[in-house]
Predicted model as a PDB file, atoms N, CA, C, CB and O in Angstrom, pLDDT in the B-factor column:
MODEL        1                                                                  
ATOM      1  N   UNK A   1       0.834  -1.176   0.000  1.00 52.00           N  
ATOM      2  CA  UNK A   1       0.000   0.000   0.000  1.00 52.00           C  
ATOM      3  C   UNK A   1       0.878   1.237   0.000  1.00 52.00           C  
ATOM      4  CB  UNK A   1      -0.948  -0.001   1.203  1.00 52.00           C  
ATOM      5  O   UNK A   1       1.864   1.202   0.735  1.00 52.00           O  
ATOM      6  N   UNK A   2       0.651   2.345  -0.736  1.00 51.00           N  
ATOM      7  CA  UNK A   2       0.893   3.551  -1.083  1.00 51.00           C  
ATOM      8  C   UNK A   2       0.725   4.643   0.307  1.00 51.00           C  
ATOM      9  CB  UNK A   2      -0.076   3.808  -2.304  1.00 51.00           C  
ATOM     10  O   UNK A   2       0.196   3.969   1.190  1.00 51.00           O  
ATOM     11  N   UNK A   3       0.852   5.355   0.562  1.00 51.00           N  
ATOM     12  CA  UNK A   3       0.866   6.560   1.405  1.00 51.00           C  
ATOM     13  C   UNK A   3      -0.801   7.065   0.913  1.00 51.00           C  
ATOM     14  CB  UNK A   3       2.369   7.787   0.974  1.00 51.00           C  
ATOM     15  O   UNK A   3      -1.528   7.218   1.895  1.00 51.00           O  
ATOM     16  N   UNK A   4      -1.282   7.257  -0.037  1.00 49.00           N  
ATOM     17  CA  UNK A   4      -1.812   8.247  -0.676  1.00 49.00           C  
ATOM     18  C   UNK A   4      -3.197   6.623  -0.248  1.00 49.00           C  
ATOM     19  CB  UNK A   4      -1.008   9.040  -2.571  1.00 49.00           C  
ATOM     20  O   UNK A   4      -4.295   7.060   0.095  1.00 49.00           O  
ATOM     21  N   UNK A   5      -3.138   5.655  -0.268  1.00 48.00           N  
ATOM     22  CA  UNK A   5      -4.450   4.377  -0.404  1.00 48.00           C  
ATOM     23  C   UNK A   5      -4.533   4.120   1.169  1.00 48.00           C  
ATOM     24  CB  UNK A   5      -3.958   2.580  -1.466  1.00 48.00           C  
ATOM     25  O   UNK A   5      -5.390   3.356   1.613  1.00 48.00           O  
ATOM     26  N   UNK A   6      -3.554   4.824   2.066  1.00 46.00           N  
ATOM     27  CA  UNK A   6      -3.576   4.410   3.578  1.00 46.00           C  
ATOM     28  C   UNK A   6      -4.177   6.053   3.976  1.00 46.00           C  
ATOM     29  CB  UNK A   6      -1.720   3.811   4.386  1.00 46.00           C  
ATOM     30  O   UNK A   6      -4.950   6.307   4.900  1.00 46.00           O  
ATOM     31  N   UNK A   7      -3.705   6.843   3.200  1.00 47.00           N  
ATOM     32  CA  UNK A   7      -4.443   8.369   3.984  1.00 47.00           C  
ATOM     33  C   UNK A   7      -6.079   8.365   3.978  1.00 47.00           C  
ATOM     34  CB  UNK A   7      -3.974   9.986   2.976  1.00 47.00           C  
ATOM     35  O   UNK A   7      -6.802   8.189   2.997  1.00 47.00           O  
ATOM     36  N   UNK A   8      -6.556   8.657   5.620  1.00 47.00           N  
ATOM     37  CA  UNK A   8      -7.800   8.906   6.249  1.00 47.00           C  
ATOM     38  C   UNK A   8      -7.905   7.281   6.625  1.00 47.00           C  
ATOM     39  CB  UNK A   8      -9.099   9.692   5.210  1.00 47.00           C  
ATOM     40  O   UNK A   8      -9.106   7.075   6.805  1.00 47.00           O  
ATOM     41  N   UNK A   9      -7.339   6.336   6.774  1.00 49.00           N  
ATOM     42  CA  UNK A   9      -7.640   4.893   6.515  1.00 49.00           C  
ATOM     43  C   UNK A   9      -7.171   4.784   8.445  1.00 49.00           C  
ATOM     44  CB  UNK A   9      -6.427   3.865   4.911  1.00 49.00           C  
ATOM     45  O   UNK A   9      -6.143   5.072   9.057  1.00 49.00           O  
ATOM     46  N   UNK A  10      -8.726   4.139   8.937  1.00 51.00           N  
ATOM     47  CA  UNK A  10      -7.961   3.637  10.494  1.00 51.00           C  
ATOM     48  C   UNK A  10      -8.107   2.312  10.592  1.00 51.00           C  
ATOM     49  CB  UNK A  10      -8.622   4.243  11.958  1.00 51.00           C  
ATOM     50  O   UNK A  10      -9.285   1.993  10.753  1.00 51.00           O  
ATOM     51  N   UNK A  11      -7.387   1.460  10.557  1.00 54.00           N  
ATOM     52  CA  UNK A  11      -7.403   0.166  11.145  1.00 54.00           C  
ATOM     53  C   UNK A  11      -7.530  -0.666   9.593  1.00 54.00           C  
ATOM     54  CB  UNK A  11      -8.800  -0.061  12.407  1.00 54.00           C  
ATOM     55  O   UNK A  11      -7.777  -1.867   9.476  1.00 54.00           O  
ATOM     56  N   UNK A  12      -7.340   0.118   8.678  1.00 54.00           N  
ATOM     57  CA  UNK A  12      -7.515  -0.645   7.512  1.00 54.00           C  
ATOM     58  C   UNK A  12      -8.814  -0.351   6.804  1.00 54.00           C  
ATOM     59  CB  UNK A  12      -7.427  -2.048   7.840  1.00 54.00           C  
ATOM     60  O   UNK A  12      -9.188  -0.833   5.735  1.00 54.00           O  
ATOM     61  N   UNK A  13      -9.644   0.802   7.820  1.00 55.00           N  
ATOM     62  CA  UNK A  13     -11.275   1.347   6.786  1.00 55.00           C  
ATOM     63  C   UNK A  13     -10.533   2.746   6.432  1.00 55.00           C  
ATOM     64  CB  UNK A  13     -13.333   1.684   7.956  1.00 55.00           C  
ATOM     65  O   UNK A  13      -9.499   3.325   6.768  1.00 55.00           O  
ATOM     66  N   UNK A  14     -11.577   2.956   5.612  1.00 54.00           N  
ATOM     67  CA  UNK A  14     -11.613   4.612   5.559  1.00 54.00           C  
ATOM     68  C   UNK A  14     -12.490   4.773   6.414  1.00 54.00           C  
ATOM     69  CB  UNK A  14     -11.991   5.420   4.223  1.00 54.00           C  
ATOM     70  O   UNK A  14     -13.415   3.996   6.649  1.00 54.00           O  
ATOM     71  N   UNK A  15     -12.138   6.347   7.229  1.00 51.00           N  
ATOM     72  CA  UNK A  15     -13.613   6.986   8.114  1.00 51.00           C  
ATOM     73  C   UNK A  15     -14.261   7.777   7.310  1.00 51.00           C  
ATOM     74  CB  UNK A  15     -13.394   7.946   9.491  1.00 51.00           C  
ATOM     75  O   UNK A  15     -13.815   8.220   6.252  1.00 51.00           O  
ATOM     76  N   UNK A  16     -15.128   7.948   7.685  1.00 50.00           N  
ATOM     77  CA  UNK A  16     -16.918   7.855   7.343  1.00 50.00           C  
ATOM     78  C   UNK A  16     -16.358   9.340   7.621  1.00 50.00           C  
ATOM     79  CB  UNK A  16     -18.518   6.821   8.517  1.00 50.00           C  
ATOM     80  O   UNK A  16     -15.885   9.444   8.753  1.00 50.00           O  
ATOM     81  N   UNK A  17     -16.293  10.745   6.689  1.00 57.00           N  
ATOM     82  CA  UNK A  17     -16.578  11.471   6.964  1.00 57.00           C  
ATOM     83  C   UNK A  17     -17.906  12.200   7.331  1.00 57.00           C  
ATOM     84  CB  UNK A  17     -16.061  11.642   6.482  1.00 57.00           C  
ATOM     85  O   UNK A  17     -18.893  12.129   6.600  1.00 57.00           O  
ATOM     86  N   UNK A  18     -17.876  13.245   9.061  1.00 68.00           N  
ATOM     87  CA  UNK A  18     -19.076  13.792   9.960  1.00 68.00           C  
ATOM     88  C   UNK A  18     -19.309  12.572  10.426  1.00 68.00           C  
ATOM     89  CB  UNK A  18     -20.419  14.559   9.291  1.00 68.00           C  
ATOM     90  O   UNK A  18     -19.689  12.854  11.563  1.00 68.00           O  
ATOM     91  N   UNK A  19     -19.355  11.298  10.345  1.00 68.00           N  
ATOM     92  CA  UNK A  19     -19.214  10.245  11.233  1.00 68.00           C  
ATOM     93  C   UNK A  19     -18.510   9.435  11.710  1.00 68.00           C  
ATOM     94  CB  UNK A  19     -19.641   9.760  11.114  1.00 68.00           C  
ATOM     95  O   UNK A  19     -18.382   8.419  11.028  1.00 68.00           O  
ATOM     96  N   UNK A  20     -17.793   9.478  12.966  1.00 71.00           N  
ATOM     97  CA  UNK A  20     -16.675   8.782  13.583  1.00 71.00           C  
ATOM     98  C   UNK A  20     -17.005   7.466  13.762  1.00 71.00           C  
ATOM     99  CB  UNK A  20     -16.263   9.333  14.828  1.00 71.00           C  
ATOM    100  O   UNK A  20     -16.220   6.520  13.706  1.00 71.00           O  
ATOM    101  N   UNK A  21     -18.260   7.421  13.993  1.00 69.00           N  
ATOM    102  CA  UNK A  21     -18.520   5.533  14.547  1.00 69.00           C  
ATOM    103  C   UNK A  21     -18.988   4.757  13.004  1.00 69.00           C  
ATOM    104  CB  UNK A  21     -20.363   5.265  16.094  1.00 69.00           C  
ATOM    105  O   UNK A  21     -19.179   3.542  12.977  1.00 69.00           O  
ATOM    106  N   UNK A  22     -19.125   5.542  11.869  1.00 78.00           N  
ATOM    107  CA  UNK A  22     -19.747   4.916  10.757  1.00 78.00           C  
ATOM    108  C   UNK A  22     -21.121   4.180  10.885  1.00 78.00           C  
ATOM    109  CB  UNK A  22     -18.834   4.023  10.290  1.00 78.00           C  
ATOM    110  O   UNK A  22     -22.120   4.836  11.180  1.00 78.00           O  
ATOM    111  N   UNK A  23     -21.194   2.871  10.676  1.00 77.00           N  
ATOM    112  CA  UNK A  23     -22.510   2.067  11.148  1.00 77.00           C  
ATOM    113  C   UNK A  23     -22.415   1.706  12.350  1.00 77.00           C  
ATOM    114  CB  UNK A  23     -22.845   0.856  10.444  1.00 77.00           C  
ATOM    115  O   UNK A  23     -23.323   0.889  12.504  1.00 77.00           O  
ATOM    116  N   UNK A  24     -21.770   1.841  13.455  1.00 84.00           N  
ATOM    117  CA  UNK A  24     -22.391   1.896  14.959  1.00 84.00           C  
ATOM    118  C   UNK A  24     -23.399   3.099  15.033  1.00 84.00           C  
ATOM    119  CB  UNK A  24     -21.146   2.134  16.177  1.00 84.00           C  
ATOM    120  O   UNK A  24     -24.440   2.943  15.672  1.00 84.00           O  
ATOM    121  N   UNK A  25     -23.159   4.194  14.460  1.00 88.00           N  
ATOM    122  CA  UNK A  25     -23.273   5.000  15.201  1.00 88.00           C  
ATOM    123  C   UNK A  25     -24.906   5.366  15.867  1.00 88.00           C  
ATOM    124  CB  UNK A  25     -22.610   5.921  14.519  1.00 88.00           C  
ATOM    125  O   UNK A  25     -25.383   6.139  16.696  1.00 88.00           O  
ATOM    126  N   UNK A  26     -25.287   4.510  15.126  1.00 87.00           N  
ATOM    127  CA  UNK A  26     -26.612   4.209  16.131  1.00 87.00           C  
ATOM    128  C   UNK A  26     -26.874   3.489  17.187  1.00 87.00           C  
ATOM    129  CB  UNK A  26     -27.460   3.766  15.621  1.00 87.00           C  
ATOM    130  O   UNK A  26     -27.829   3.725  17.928  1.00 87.00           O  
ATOM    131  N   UNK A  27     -25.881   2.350  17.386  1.00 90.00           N  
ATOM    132  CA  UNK A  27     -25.614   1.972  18.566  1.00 90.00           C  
ATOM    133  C   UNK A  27     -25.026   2.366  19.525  1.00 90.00           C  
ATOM    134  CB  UNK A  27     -25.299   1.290  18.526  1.00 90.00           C  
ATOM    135  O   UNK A  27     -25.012   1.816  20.627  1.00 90.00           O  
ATOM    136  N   UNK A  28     -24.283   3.708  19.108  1.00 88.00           N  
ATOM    137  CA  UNK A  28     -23.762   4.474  20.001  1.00 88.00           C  
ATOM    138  C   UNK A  28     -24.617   5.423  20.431  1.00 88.00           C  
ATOM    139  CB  UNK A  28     -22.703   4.972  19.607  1.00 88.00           C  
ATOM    140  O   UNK A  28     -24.565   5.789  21.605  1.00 88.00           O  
ATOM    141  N   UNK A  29     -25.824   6.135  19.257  1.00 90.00           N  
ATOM    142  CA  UNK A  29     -26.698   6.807  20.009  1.00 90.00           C  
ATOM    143  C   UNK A  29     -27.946   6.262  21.472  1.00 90.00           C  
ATOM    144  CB  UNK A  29     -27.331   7.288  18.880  1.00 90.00           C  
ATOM    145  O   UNK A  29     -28.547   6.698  22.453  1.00 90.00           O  
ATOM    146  N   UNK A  30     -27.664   4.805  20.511  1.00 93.00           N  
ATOM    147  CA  UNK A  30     -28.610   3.981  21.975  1.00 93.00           C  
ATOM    148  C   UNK A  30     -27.938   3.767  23.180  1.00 93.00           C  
ATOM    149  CB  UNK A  30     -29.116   2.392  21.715  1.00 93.00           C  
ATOM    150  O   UNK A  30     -28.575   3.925  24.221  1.00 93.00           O  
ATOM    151  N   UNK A  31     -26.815   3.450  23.223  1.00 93.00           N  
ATOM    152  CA  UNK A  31     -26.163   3.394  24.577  1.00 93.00           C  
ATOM    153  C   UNK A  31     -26.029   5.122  25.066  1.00 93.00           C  
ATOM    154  CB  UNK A  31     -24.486   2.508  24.420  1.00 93.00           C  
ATOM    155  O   UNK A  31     -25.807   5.473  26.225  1.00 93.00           O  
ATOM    156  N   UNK A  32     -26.117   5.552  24.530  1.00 92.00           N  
ATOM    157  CA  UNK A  32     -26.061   7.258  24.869  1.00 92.00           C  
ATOM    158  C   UNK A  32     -27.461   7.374  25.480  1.00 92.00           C  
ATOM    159  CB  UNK A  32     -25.857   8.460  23.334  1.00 92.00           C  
ATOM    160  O   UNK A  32     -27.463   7.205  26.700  1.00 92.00           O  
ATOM    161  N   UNK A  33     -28.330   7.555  25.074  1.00 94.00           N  
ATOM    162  CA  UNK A  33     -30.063   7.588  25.794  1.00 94.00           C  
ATOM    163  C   UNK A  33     -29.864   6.565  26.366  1.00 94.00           C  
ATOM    164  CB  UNK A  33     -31.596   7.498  24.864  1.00 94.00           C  
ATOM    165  O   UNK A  33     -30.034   6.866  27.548  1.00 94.00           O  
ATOM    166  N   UNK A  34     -29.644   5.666  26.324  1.00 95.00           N  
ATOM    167  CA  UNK A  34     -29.818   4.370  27.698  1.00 95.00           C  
ATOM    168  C   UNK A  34     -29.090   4.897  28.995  1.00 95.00           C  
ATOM    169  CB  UNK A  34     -28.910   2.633  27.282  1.00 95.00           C  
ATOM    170  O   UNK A  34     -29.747   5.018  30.029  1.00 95.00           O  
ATOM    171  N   UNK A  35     -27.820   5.196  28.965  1.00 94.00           N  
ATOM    172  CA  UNK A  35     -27.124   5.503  29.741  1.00 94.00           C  
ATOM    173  C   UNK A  35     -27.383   6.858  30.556  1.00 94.00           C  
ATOM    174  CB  UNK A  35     -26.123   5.393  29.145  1.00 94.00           C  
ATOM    175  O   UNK A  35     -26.849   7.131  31.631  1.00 94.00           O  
ATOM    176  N   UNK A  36     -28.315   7.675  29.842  1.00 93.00           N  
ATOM    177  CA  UNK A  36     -28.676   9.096  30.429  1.00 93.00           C  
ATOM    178  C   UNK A  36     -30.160   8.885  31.208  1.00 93.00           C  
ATOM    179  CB  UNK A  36     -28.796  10.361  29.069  1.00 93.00           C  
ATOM    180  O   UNK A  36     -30.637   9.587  32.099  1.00 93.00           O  
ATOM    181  N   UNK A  37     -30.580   7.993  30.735  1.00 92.00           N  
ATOM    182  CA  UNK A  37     -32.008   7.774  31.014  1.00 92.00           C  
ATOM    183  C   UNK A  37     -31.833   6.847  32.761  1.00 92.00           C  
ATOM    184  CB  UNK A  37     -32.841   6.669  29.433  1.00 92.00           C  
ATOM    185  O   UNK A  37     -32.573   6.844  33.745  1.00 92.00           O  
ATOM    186  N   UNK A  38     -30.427   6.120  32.457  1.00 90.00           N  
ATOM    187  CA  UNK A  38     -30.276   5.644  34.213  1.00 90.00           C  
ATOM    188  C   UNK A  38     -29.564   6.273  34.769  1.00 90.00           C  
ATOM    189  CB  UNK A  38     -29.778   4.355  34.657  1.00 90.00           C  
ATOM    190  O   UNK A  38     -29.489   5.930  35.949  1.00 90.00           O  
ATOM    191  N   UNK A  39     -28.827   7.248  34.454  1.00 87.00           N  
ATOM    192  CA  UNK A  39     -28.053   8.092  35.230  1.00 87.00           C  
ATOM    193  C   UNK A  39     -29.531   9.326  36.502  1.00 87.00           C  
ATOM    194  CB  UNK A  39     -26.880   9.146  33.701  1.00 87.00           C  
ATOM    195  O   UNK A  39     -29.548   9.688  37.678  1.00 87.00           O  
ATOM    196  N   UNK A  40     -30.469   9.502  35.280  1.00 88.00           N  
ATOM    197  CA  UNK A  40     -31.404  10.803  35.787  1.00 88.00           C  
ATOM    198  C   UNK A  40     -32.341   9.868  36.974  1.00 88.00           C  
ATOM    199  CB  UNK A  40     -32.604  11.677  34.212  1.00 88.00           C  
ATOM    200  O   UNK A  40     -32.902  10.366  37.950  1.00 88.00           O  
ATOM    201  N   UNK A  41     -32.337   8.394  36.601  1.00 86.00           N  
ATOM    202  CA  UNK A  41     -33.473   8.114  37.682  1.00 86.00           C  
ATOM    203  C   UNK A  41     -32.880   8.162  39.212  1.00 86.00           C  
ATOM    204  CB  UNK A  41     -34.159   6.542  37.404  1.00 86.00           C  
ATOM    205  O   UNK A  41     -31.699   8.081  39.550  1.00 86.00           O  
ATOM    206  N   UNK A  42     -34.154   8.333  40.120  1.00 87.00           N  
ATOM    207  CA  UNK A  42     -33.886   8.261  41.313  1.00 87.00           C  
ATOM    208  C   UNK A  42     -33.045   7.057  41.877  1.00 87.00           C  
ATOM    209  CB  UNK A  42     -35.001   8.375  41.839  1.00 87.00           C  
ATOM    210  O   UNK A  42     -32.811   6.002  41.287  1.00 87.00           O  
ATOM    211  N   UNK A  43     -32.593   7.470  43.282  1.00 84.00           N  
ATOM    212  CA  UNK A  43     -31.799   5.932  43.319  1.00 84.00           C  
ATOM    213  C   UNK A  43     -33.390   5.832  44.910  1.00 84.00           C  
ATOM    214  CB  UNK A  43     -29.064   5.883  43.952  1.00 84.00           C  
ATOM    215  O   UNK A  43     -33.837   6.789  45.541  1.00 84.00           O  
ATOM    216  N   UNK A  44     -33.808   4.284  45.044  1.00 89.00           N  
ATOM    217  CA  UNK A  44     -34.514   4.647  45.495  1.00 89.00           C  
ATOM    218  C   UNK A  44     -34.747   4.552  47.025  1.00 89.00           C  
ATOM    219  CB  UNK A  44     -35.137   4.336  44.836  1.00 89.00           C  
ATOM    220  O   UNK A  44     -33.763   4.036  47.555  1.00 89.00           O  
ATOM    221  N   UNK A  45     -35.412   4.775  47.633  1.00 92.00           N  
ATOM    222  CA  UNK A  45     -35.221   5.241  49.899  1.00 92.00           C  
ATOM    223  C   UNK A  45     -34.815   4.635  50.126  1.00 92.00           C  
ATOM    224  CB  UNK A  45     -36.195   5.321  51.242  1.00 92.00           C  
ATOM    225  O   UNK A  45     -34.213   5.009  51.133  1.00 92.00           O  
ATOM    226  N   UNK A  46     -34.423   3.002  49.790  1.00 94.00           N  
ATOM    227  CA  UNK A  46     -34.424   2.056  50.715  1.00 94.00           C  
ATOM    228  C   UNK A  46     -32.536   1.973  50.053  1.00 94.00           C  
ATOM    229  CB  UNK A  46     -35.854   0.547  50.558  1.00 94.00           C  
ATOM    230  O   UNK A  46     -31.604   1.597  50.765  1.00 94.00           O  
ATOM    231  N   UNK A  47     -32.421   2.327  48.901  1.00 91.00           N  
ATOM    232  CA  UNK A  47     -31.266   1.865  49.329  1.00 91.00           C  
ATOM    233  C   UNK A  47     -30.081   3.211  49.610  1.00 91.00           C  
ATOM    234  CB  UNK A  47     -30.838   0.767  48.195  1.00 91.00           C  
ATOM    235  O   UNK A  47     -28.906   3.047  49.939  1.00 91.00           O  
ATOM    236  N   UNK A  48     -30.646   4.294  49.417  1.00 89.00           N  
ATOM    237  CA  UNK A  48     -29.999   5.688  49.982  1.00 89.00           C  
ATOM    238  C   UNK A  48     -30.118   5.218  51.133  1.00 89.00           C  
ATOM    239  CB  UNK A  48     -30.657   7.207  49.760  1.00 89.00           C  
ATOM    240  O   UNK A  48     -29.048   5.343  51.729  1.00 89.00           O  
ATOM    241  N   UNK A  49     -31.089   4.615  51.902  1.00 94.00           N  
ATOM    242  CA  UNK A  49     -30.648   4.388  53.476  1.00 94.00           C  
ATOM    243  C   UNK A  49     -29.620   3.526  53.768  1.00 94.00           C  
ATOM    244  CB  UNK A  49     -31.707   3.856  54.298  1.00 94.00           C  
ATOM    245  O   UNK A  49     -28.714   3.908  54.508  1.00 94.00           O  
ATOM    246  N   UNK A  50     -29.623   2.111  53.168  1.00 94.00           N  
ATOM    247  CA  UNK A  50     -28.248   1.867  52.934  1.00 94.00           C  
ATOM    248  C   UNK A  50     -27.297   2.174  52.972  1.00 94.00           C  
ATOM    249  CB  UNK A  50     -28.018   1.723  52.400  1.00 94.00           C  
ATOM    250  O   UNK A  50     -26.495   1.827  53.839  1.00 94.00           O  
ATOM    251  N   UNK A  51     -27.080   2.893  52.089  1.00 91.00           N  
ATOM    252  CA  UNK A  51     -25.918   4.180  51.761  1.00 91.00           C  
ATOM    253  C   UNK A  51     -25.195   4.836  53.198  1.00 91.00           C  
ATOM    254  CB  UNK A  51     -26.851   5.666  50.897  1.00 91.00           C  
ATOM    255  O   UNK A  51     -24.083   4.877  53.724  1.00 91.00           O  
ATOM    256  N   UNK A  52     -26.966   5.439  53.525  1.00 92.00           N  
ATOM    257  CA  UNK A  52     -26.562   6.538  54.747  1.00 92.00           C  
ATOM    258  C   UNK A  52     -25.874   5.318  56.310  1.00 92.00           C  
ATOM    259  CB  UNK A  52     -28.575   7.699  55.325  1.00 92.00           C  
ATOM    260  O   UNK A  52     -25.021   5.566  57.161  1.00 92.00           O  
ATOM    261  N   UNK A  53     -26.599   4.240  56.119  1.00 92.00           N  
ATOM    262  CA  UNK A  53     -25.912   3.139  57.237  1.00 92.00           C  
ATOM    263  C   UNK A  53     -24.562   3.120  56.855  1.00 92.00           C  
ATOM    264  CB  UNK A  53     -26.509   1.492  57.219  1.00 92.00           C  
ATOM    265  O   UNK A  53     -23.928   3.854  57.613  1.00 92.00           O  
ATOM    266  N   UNK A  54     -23.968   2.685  56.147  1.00 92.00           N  
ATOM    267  CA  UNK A  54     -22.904   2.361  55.443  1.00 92.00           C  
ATOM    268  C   UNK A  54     -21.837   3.416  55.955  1.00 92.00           C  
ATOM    269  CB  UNK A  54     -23.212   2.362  53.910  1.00 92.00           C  
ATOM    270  O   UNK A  54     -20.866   3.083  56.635  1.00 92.00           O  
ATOM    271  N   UNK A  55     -22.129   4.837  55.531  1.00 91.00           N  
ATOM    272  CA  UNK A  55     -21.388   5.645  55.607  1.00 91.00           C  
ATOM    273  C   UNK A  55     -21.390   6.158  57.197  1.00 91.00           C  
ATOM    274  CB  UNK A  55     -21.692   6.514  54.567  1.00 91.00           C  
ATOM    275  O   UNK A  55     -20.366   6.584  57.732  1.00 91.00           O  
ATOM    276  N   UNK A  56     -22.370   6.085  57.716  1.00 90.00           N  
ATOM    277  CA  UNK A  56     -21.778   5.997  59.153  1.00 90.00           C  
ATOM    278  C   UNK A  56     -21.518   5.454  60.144  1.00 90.00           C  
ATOM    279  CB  UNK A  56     -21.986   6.367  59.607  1.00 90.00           C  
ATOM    280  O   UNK A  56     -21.622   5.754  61.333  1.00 90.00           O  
ATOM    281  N   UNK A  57     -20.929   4.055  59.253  1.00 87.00           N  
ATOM    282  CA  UNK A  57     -20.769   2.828  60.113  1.00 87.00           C  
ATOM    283  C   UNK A  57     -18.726   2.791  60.019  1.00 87.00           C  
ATOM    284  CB  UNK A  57     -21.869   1.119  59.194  1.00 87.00           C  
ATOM    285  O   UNK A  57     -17.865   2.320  60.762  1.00 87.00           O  
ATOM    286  N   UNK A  58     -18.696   3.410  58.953  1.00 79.00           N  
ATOM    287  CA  UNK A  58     -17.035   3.421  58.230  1.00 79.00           C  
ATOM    288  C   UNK A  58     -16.310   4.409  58.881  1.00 79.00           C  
ATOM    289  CB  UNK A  58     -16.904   3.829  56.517  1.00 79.00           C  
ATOM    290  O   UNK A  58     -15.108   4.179  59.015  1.00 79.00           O  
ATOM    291  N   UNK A  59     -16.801   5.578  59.372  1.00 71.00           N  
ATOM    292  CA  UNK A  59     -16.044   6.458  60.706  1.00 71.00           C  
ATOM    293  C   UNK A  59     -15.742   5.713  61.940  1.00 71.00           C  
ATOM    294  CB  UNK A  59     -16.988   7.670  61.280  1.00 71.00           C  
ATOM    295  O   UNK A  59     -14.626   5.743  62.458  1.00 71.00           O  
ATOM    296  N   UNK A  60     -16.972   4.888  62.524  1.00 65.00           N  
ATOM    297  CA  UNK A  60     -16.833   3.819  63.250  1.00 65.00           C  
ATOM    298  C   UNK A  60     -15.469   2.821  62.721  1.00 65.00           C  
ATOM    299  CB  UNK A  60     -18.243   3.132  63.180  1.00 65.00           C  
ATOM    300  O   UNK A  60     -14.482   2.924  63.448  1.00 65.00           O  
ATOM    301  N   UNK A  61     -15.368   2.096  61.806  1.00 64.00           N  
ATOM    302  CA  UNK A  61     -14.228   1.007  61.870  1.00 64.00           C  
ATOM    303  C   UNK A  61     -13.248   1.686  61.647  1.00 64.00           C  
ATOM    304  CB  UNK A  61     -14.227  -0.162  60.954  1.00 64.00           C  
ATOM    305  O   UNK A  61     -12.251   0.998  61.869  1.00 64.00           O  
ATOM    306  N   UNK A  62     -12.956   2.804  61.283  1.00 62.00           N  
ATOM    307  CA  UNK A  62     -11.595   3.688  61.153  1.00 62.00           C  
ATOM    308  C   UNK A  62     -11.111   3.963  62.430  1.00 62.00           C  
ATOM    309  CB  UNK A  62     -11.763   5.091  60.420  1.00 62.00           C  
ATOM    310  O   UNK A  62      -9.898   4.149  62.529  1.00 62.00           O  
ATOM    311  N   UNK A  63     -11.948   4.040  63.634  1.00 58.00           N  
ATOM    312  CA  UNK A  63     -11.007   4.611  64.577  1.00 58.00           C  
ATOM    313  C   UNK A  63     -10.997   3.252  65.821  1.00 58.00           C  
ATOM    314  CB  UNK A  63     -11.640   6.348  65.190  1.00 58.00           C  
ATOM    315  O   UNK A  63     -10.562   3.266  66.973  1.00 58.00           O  
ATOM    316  N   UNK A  64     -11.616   2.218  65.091  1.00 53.00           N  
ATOM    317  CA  UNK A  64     -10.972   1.109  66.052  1.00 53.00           C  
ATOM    318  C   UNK A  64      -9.379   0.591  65.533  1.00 53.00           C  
ATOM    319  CB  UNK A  64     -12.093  -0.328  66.043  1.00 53.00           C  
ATOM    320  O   UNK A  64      -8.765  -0.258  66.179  1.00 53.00           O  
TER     321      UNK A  64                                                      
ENDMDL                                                                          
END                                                                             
């Protein structure tokens, strides 16, 4: 291969110019809304209380 048949070429494709993922890139938009859609939900009482046990149980074993 030539310089000039490897330029814009990653891994052996050409990229998809304005698109970096080429044909993922809809699978990248779905893991994108999937991932935002569980980030925004609540986390819910029972296990923030958890949480809140947890965290003030760990000041406790630090100073034994």
């Amino acid at each position: 291969m030539t310089k000039d048949t490897t330029a814009g070429a990653v891994n052996g494709r050409r990229a998809v110019s304005g698109d970096p993922l080429g044909p993922n890139s809809e699978i990248g938009r779905k893991l994108k809304q999937y991932y935002d859609e569980l980030v925004s939900d609540n986390v819910p009482d029972r296990f923030a209380q958890l949480l809140s046990q947890l965290e003030q149980a760990q000041p406790a074993r630090k100073k034994d």
